[in-house]
C-alpha positions in Angstrom: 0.0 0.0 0.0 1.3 3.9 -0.9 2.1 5.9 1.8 -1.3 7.9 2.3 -0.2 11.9 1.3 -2.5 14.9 3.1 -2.3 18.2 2.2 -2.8 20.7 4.6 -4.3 24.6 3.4 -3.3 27.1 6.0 -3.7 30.5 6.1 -2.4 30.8 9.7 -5.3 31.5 11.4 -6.5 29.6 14.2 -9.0 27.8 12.3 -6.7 26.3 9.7 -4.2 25.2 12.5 -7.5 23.5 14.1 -8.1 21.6 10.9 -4.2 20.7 10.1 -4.1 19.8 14.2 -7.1 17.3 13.2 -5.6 15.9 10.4 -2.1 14.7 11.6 -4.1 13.2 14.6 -6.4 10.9 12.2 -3.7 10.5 9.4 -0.6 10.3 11.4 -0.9 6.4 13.2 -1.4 5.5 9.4 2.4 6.6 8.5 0.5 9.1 6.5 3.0 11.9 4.9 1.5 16.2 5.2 2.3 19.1 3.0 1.2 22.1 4.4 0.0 24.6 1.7 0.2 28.7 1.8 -1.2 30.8 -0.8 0.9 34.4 -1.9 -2.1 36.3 -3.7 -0.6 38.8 -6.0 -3.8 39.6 -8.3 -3.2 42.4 -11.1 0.3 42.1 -10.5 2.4 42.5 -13.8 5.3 39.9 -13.7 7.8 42.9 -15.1 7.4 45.2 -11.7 10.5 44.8 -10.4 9.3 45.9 -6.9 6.3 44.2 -6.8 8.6 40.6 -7.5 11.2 41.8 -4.5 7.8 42.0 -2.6 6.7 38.7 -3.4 9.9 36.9 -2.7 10.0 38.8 1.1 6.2 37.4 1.0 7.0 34.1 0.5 9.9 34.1 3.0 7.6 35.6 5.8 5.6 32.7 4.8 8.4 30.0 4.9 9.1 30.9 8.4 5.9 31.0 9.9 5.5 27.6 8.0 8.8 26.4 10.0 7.6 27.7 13.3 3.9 25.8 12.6 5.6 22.7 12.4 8.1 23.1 15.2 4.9 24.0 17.2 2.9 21.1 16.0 5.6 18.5 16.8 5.6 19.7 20.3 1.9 19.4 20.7 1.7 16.0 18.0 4.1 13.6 19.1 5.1 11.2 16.5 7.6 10.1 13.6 5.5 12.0 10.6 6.7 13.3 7.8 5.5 17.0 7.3 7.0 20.0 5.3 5.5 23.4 4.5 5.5 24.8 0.8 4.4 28.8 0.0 3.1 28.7 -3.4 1.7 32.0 -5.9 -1.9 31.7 -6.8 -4.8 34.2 -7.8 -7.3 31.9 -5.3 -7.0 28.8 -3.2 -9.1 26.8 -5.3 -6.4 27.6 -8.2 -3.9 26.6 -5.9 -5.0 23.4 -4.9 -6.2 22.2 -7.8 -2.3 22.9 -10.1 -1.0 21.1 -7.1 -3.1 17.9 -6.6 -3.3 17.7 -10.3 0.8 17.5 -10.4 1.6 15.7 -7.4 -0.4 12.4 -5.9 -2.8 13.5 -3.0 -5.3 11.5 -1.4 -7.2 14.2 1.0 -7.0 18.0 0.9 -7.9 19.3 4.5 -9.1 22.6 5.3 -10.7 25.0 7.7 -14.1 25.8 7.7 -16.7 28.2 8.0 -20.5 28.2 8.0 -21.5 31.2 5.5 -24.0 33.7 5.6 -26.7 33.9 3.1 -24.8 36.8 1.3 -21.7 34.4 0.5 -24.3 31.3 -0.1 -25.8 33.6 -3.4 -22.6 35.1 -4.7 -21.8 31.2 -5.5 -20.1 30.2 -2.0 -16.8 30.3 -0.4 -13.4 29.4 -0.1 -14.2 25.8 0.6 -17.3 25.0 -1.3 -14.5 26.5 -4.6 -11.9 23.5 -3.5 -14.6 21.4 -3.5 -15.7 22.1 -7.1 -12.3 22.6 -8.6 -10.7 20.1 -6.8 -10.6 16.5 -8.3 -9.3 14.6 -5.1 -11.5 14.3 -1.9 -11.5 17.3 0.3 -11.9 16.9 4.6 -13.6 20.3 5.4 -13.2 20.9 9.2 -15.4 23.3 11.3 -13.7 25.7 14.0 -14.9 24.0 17.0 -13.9 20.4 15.9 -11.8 18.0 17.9 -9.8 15.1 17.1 -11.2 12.1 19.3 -11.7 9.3 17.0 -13.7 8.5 14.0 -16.5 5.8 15.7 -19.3 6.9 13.7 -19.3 7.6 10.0 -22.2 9.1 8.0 -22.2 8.4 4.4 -25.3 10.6 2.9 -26.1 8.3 -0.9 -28.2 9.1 -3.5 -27.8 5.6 -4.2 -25.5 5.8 -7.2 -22.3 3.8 -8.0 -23.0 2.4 -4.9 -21.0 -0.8 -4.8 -18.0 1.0 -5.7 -18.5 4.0 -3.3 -19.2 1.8 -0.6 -15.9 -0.2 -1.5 -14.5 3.5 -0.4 -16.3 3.9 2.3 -15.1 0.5 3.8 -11.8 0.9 3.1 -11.8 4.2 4.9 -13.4 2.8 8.3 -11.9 -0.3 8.7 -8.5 1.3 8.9 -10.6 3.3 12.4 -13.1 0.3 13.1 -15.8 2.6 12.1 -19.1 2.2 11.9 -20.9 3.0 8.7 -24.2 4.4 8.6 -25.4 4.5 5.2 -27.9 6.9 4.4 -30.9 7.8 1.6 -33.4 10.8 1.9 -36.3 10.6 -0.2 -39.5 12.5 -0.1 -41.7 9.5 -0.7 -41.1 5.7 -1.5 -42.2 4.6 -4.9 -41.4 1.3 -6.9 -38.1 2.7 -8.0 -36.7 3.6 -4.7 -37.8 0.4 -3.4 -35.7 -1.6 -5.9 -32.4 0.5 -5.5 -33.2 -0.5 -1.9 -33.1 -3.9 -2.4 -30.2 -3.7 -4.5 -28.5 -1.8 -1.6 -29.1 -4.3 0.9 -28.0 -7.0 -1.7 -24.5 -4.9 -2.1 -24.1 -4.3 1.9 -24.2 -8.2 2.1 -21.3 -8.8 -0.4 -19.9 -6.2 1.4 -19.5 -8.1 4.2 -18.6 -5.7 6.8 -20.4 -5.9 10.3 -20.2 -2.3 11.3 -22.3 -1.2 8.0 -26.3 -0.4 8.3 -28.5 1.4 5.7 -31.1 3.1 5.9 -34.1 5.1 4.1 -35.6 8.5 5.6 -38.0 10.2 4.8 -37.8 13.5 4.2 -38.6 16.7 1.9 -35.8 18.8 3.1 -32.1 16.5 2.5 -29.6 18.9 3.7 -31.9 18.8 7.4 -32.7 15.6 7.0 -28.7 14.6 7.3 -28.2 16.9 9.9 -30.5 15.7 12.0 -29.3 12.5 12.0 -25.8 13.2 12.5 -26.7 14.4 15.8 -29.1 11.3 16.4 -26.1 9.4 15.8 -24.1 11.5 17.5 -21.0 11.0 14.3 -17.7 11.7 13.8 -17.9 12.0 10.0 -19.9 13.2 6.9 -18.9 11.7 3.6 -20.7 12.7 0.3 -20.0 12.3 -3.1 -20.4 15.1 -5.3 -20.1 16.3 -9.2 -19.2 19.0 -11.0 -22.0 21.7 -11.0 -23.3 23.3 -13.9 -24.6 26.9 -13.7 -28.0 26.3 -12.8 -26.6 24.0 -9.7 -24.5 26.8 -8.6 -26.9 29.7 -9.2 -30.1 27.2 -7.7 -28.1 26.1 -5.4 -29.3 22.7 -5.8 -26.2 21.0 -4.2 -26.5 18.9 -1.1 -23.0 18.6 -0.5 -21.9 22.4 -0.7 -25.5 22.9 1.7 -23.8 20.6 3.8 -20.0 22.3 3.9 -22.0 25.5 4.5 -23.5 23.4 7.8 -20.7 22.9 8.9 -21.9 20.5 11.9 -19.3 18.0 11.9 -16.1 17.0 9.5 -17.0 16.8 5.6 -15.2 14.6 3.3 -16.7 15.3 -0.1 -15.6 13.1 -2.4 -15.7 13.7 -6.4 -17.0 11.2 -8.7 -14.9 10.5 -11.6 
């Protein structure tokens, strides 16, 4: 098996060192390795200002040594023998960022920091997290600022029943490295013949699945977003994982995506994961 590589967006505020803390927690026992990621926004910049490039370069060497002093700090407070390094790199937005870099070097999880957004941010197309998830074609761990690192016991995983043997495959694969359990979840608004048979194929898939800590089940519900919500906290989980798309306008302007609804809520850890 690979070693499992994390990266880590950091702005240094305290809510990005909350989600990187999180991470090397759940991802370190694993021999996981973490690149920490800083974006230097120079927007409008022309390349041939030789002032505004001896700016930059005193930018990014502010950033490389608050990037050494994170680490220092988070070896103190994170014992182990993880590998971890810390890389500034020049972008117009985050989503830009991350996406050149995952697409160029093998990631497994982006993590990030975040936020539940006000209604303003939710119709001007979302925010720094909800754009990583779009552009971003590995999975993304979004992290609200109150979350703590205890284990992952209960995982969530919301399904509109699609690809579902090989999602679940995923979904195993993930938990039995913690001993999770896996709830699997469908909200529907009513029950008809053809929600009844992907039922039944679901049920047939948990069995070849073959994993004791895996249940499924159907809720109904008009409203999906509140729906999961509310059964996160029945469950009292750890974890949320979706699997999402690429939206097209309408999605975005409608906002017709559960997933980026979900990031916005902000309840517990997101892993969003996009479908191929």
């Amino acid at each position: 098996m690979a070693t499992p590589k994390l990266v880590l967006l950091t702005d240094f505020s305290e809510l990005s060192k909350i989600a990187i803390k999180f991470a090397i927690q759940m991802a370190a026992p694993v021999q996981a390795e973490f690149t920490i990621l800083n974006i230097i926004r120079f927007d409008g910049v022309q390349k041939t200002n030789l002032r505004m490039k001896q700016i930059e370069k005193t930018m990014v060497q502010v950033a490389e040594e608050e990037g050494k002093a994170m680490i220092e700090e988070l070896r103190k407070e994170i014992k182990g023998n993880y590998k971890i390094e810390f890389k500034a790199i020049r972008a117009h937005t985050v989503a830009e960022m991350v996406k050149r870099y995952t697409d160029k070097n093998r990631t497994n999880i982006v993590v990030m920091g975040s936020r539940g957004a006000s209604a303003l941010k939710k119709v001007r197309l979302g925010g720094t997290t909800v754009s990583v998830i779009d552009d971003c074609n590995v999975p993304v761990m979004a992290i609200p600022e109150f979350a703590k690192y205890k284990n992952l016991e209960h995982i969530v995983y919301a399904s509109d029943l699609k690809d579902t043997q090989k999602e679940l495959d995923m979904i195993v694969e993930f938990a039995q490295i913690y001993g999770s359990s896996v709830h699997m979840i469908h909200v529907t608004p009513s029950i008809d013949k053809k929600v009844e048979a992907a039922k039944a194929q679901v049920e047939e898939i948990i069995k070849k699945v073959n994993y004791k800590k895996l249940d499924f089940k159907l809720i109904l519900e008009d409203d999906i977003p509140k729906a999961i919500d509310n059964y996160i906290k029945l469950t009292n989980a750890d974890l949320l994982t979706t699997f999402t798309h690429k939206l097209s306008l309408e999605e975005k302007l409608f906002a017709k995506s559960v997933t980026r609804t979900l990031a916005y809520l902000g309840s517990i850890p997101l892993l969003a994961i996009k479908r191929k």
